[in-house]
N, CA, C and O atoms as a Tinker XYZ file with bonds, in Angstrom:
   272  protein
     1  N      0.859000   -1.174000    0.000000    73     2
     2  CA     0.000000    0.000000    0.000000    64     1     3
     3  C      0.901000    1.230000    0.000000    63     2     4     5
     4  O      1.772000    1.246000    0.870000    81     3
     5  N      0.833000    2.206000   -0.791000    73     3     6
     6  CA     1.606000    3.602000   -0.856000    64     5     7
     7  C      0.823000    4.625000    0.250000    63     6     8     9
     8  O      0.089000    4.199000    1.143000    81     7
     9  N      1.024000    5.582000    0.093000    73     7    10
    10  CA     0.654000    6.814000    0.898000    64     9    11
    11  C     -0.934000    7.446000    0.301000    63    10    12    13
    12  O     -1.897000    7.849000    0.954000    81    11
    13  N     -0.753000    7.347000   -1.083000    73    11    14
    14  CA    -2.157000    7.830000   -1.773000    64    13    15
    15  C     -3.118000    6.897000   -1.309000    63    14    16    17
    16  O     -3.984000    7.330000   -0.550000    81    15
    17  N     -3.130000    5.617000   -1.642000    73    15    18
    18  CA    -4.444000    4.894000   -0.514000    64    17    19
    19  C     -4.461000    5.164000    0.721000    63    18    20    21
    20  O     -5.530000    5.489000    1.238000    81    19
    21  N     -3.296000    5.091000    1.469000    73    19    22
    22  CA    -3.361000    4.950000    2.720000    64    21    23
    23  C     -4.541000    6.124000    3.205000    63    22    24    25
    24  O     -5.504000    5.827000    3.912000    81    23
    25  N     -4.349000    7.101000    2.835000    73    23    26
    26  CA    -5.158000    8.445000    2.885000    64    25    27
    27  C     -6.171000    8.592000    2.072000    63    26    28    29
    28  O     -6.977000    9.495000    2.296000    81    27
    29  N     -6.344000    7.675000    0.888000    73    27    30
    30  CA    -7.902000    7.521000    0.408000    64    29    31
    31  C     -8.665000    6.863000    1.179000    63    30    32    33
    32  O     -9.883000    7.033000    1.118000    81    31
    33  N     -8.041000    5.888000    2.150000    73    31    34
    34  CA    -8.501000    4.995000    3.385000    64    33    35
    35  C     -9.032000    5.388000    4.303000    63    34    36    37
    36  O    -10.184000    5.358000    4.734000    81    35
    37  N     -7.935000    5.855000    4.665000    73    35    38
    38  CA    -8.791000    7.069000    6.151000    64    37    39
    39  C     -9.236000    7.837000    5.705000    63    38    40    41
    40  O     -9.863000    8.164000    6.712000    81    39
    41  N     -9.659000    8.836000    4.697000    73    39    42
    42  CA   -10.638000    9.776000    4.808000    64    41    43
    43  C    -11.685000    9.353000    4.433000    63    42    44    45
    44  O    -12.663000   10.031000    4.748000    81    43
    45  N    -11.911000    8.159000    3.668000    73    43    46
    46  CA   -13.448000    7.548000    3.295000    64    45    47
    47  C    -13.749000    7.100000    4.698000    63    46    48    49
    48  O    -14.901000    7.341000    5.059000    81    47
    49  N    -12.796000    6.370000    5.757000    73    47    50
    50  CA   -13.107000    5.665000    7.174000    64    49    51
    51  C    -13.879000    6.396000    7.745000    63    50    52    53
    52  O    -15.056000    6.136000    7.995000    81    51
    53  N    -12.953000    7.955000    8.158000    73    51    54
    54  CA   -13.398000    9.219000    8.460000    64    53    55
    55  C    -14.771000    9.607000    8.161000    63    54    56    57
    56  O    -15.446000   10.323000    8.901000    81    55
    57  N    -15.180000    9.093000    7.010000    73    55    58
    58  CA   -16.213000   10.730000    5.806000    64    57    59
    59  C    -17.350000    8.896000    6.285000    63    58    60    61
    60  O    -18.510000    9.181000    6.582000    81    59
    61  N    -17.138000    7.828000    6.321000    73    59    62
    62  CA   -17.776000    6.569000    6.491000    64    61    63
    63  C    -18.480000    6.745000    8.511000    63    62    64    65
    64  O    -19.630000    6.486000    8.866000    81    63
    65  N    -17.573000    7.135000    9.233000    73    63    66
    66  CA   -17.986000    6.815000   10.470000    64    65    67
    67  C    -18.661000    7.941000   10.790000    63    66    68    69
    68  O    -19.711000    7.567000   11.313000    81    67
    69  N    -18.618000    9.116000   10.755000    73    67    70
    70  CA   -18.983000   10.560000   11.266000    64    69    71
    71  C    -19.713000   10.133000   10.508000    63    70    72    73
    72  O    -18.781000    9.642000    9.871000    81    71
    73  N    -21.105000    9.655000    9.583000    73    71    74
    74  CA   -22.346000    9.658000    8.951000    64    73    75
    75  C    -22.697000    8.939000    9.542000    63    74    76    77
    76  O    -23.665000    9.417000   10.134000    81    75
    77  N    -22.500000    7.698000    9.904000    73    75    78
    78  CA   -22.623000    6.770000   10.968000    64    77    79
    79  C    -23.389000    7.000000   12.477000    63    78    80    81
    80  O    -24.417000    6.752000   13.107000    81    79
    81  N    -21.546000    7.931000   12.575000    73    79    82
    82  CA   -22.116000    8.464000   14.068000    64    81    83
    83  C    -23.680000   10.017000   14.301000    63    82    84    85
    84  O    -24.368000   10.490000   15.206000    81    83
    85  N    -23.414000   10.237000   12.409000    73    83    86
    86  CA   -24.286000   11.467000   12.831000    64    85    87
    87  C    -25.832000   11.318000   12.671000    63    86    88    89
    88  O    -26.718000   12.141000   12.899000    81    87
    89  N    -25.920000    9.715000   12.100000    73    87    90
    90  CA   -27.601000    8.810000   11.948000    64    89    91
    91  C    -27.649000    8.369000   13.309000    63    90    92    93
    92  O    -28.837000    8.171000   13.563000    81    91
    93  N    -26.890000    8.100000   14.374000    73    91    94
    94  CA   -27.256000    6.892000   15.289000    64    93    95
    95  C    -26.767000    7.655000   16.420000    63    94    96    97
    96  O    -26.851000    7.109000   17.520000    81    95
    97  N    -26.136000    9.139000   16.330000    73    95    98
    98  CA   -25.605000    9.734000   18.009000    64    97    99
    99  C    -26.656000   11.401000   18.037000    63    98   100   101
   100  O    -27.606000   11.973000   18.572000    81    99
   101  N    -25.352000   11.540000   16.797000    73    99   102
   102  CA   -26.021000   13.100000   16.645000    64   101   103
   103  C    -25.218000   13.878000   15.688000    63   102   104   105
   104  O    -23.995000   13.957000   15.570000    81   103
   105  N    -26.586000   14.675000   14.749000    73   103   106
   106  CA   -25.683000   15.549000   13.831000    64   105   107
   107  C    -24.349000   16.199000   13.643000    63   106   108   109
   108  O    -23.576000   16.408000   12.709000    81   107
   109  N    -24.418000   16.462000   15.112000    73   107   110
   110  CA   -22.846000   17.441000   15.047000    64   109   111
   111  C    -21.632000   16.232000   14.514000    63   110   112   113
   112  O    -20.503000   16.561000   14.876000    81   111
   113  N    -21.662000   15.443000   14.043000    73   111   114
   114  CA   -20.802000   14.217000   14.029000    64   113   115
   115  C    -20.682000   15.015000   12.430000    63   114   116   117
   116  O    -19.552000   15.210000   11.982000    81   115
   117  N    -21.561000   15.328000   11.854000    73   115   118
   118  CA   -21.189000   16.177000   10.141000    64   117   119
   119  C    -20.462000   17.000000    9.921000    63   118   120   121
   120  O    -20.225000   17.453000    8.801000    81   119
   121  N    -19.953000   17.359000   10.999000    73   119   122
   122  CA   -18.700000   18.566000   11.209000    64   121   123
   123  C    -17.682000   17.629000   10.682000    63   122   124   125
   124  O    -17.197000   17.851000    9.573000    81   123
   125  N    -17.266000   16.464000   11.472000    73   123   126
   126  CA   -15.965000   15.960000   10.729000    64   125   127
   127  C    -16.129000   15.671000    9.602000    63   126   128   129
   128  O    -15.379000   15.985000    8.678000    81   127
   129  N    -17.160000   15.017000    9.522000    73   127   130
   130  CA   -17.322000   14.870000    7.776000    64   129   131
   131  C    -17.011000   16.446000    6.661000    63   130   132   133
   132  O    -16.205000   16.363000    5.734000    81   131
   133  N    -17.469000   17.242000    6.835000    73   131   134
   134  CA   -16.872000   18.139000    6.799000    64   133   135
   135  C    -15.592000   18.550000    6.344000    63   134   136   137
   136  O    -14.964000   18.792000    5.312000    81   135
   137  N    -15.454000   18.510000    7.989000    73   135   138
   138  CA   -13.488000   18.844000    7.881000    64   137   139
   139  C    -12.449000   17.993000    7.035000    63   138   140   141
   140  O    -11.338000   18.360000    6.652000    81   139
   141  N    -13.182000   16.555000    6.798000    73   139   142
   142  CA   -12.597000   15.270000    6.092000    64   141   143
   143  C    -12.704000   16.221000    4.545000    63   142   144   145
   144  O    -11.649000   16.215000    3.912000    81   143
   145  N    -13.663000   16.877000    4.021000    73   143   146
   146  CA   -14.192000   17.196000    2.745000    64   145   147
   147  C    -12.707000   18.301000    2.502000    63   146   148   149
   148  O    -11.704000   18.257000    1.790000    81   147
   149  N    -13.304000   19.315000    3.610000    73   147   150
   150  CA   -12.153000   20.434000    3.252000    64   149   151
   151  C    -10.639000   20.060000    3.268000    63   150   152   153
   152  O     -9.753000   20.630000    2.630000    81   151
   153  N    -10.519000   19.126000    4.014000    73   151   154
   154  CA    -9.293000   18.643000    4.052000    64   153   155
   155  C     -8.412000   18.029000    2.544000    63   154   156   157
   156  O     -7.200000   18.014000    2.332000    81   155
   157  N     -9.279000   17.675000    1.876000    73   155   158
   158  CA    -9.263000   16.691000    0.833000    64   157   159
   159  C     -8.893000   18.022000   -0.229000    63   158   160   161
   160  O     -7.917000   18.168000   -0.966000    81   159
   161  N    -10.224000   19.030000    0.037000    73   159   162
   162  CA   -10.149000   20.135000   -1.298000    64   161   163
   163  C     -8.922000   20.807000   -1.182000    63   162   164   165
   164  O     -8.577000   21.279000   -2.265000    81   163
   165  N     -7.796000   21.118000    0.131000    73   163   166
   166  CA    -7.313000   21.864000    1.063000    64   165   167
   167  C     -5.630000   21.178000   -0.032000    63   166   168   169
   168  O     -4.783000   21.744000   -0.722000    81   167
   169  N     -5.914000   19.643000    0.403000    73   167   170
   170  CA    -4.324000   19.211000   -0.048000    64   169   171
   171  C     -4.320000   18.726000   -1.585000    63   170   172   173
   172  O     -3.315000   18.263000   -2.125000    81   171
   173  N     -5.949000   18.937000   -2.420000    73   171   174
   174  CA    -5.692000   18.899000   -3.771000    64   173   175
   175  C     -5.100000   19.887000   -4.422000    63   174   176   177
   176  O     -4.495000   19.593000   -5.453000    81   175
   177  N     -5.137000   21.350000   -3.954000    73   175   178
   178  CA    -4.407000   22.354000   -4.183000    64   177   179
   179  C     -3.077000   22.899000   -4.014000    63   178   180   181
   180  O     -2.321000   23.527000   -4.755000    81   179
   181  N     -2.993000   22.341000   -2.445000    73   179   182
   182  CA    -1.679000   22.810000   -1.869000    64   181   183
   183  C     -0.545000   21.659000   -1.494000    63   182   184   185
   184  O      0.553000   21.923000   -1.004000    81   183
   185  N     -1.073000   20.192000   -1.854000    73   183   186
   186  CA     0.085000   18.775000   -1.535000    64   185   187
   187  C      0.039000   18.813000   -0.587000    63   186   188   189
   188  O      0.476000   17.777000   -0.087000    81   187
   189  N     -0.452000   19.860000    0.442000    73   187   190
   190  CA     0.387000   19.211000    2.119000    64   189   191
   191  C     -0.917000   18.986000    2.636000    63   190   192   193
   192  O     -1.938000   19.672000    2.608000    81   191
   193  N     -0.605000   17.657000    3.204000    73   191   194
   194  CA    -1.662000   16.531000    3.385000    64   193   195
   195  C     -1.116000   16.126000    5.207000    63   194   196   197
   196  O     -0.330000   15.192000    5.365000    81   195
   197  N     -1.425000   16.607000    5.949000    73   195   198
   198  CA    -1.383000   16.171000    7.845000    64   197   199
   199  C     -1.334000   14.458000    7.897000    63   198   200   201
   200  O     -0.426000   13.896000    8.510000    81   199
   201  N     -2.508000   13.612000    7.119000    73   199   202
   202  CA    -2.376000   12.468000    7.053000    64   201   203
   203  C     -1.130000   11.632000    6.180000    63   202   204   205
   204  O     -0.802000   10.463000    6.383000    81   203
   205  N     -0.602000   12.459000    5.270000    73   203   206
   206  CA     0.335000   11.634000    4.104000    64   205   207
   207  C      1.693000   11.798000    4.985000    63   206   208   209
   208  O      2.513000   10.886000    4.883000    81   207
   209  N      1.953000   12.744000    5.727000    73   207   210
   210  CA     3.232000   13.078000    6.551000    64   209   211
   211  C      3.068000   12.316000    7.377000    63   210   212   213
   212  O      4.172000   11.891000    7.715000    81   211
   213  N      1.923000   11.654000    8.198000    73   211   214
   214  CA     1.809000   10.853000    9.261000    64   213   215
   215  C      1.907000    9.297000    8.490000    63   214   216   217
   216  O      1.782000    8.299000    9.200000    81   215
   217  N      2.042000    9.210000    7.612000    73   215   218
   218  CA     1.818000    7.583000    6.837000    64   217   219
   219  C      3.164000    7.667000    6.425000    63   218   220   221
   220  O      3.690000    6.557000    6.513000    81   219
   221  N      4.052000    8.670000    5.948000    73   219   222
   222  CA     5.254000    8.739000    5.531000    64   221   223
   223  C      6.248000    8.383000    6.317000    63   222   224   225
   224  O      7.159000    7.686000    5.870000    81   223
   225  N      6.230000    8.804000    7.610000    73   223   226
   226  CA     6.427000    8.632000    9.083000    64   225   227
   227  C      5.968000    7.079000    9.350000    63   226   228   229
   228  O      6.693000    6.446000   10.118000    81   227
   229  N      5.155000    6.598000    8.948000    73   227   230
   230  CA     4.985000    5.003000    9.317000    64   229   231
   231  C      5.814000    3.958000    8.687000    63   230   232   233
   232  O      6.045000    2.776000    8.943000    81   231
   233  N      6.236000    4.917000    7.641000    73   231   234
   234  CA     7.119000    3.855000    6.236000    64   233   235
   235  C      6.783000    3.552000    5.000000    63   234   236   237
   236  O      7.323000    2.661000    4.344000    81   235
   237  N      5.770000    4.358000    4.570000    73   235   238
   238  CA     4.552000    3.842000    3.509000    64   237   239
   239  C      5.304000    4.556000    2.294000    63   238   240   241
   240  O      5.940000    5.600000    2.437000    81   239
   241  N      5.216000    4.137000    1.546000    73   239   242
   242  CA     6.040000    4.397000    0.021000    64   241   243
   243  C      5.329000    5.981000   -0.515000    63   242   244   245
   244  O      4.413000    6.621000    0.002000    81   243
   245  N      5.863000    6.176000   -1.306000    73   243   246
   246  CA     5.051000    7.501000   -1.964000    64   245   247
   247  C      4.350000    6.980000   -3.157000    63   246   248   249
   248  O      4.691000    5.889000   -3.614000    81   247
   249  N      3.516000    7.581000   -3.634000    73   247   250
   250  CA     2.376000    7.445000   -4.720000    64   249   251
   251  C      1.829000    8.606000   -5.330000    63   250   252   253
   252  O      1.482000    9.572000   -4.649000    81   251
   253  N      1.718000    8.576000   -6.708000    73   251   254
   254  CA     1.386000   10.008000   -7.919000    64   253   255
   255  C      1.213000   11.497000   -6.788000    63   254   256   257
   256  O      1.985000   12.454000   -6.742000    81   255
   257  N      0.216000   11.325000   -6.133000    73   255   258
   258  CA     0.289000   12.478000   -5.376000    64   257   259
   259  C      0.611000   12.918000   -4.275000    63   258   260   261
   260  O      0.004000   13.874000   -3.793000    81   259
   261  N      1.675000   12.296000   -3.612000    73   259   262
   262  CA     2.118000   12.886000   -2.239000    64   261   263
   263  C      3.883000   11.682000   -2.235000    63   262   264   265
   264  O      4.415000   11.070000   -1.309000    81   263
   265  N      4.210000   11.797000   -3.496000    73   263   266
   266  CA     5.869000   11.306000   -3.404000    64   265   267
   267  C      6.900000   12.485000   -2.980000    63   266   268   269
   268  O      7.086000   13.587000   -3.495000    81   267
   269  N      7.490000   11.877000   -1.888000    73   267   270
   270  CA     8.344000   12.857000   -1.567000    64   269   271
   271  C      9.692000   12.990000   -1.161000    63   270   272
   272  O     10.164000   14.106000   -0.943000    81   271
């Protein structure tokens, strides 16, 4: 697994559980979903990705968009 799944992973997990939690706890759970969204629009523009530096840091290879 490279860095580009690794982080297509967790933010679907992310954008997957906060809908989850926001049918079965409570709305405010759509905020992360949210922040998962902007996050996504945030490092299609600018590469710097909080999650790809933390997977890079684990050992995870680089991939088309976050080789470094």
């Amino acid at each position: 697994m490279n860095i580009d799944r690794a982080v297509m992973l967790f933010a679907g997990t992310l954008a997957l559980a906060s809908a989850l939690l926001a049918w079965f706890v409570s709305p405010l759970w759509l905020l992360l979903t949210g922040f998962v969204g902007l996050n996504l629009i945030q490092a299609s523009f600018t590469g710097f990705c909080p999650a790809a530096m933390l997977f890079r840091r684990l050992g995870l290879g680089g991939g088309c968009a976050f080789n470094g």
